[in-house]
C-alpha positions as CSV (number, residue, x, y, z in Angstrom):
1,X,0.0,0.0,0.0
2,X,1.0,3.3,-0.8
3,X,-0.5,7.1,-0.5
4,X,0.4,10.6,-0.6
5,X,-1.5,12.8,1.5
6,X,-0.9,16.5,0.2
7,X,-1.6,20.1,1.3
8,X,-1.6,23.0,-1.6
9,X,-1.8,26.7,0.0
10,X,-4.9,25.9,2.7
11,X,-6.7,23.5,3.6
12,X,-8.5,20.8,3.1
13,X,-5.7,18.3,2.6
14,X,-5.7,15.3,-0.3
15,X,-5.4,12.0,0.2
16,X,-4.2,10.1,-3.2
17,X,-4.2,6.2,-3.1
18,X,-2.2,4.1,-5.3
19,X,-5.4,3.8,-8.1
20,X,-5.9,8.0,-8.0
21,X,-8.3,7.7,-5.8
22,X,-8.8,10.5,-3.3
23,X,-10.0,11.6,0.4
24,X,-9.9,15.1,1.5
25,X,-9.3,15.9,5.0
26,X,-10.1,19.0,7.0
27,X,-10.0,20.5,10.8
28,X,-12.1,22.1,12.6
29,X,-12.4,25.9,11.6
30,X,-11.5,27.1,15.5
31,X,-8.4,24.9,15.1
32,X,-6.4,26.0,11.8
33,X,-9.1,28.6,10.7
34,X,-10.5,26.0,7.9
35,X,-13.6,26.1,6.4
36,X,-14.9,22.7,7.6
37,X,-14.7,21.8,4.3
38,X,-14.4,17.7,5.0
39,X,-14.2,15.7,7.9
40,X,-11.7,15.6,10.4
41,X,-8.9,12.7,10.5
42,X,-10.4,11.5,13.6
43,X,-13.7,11.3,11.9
44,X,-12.1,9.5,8.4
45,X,-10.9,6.8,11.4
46,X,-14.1,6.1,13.2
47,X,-16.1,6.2,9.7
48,X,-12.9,3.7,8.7
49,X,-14.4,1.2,11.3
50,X,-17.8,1.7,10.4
51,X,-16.9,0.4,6.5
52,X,-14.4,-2.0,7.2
53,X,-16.6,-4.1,9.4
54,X,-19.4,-3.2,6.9
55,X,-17.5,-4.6,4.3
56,X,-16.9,-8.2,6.3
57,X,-20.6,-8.0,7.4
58,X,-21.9,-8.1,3.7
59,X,-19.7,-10.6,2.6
60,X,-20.1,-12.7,5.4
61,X,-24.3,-12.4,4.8
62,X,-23.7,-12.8,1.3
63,X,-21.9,-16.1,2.0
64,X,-25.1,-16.9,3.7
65,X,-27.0,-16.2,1.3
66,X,-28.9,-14.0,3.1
67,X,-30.4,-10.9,1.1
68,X,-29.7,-7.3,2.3
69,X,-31.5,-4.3,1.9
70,X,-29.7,-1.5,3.6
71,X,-27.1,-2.2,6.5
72,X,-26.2,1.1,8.5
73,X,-23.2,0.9,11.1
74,X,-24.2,4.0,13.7
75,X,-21.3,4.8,15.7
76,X,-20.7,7.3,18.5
77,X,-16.6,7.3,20.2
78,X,-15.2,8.9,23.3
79,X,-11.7,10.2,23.1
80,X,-8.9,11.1,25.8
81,X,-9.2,14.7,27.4
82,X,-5.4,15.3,26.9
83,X,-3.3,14.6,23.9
84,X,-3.2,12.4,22.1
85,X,-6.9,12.5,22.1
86,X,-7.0,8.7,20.9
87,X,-10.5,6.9,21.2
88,X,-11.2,5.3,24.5
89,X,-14.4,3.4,23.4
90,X,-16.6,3.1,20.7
91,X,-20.1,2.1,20.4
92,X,-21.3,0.6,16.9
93,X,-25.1,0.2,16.0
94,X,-26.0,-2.2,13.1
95,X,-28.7,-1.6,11.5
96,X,-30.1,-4.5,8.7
97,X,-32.8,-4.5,6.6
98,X,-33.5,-7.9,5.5
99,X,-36.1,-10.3,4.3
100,X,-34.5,-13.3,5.2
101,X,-31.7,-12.6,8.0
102,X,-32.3,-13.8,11.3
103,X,-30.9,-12.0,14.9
104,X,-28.3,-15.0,15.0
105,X,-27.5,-14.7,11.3
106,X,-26.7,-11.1,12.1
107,X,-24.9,-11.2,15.5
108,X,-22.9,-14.1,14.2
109,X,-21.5,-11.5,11.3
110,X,-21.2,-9.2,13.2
111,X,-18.5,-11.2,15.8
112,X,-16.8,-12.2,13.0
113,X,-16.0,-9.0,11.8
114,X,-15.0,-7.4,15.2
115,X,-13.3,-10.4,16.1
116,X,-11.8,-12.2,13.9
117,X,-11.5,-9.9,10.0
118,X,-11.8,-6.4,10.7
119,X,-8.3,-4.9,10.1
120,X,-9.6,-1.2,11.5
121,X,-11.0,-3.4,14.8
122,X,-7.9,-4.6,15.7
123,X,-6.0,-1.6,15.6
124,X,-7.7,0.4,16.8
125,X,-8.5,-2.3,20.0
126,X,-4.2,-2.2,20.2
127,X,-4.4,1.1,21.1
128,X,-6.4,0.2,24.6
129,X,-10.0,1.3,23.1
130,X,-12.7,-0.8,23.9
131,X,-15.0,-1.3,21.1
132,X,-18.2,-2.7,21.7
133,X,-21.4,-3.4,19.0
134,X,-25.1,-4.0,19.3
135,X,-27.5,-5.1,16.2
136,X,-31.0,-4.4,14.9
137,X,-32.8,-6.7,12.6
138,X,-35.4,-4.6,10.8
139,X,-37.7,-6.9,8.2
140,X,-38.4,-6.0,4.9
């Protein structure tokens, strides 16, 4: 893996990927006067967590052959008060919308991703942050 993350005059800053692909990353405007023009590093991480698992989630309900509608990861963190401000804990909400999908079918996903696939999970867990998930089956 390789990327170049870039900052021309002001911000926000560009994230280029090895295909061109690109992420744009902004602060705060009380913290380098920015116009809050993307999110936040902090945010890009948390929302990180949110897809990777997401992405484990639907493959592993795929593998199922369960069908999914919309799956939405909610997520709400609490950082340090001193710096670094790393995360402390996080709280994920799954939401599925599925015909077919059972709680168990869900939950069992889900454990697999947080415990077992999900890359963002582990690191983040190294850094001492306790991550914890609950899940909502909504039928179609």
């Amino acid at each position: 893996m390789h990327t170049t993350v870039t900052f021309y005059e002001k911000l926000p800053l560009y994230g280029t990927n090895d295909q061109g692909l690109k992420t744009l990353f902004d602060a705060s405007s009380e913290l380098l006067g920015s116009g809050d023009s993307a999110a936040s590093p902090m945010d890009i991480v948390l929302e990180s967590l949110g897809a990777c698992s997401m992405m484990d989630i639907i493959s592993i309900l795929k593998k199922m052959r369960k069908e999914l509608v919309t799956l939405e990861a909610g997520l709400e963190a609490q950082r340090a008060e001193k710096h670094p401000k790393i995360f402390t804990a996080i709280q994920i909400k799954y939401r599925l919308v599925s015909p077919d999908c059972t709680p168990a079918d869900l939950e069992k996903a889900v454990r697999l991703s947080m415990e077992t696939y999900c890359s963002v999970a582990a690191m983040i867990r190294a850094s001492g942050c306790v991550i914890t998930w609950s899940t909502e089956l909504v039928p179609e």
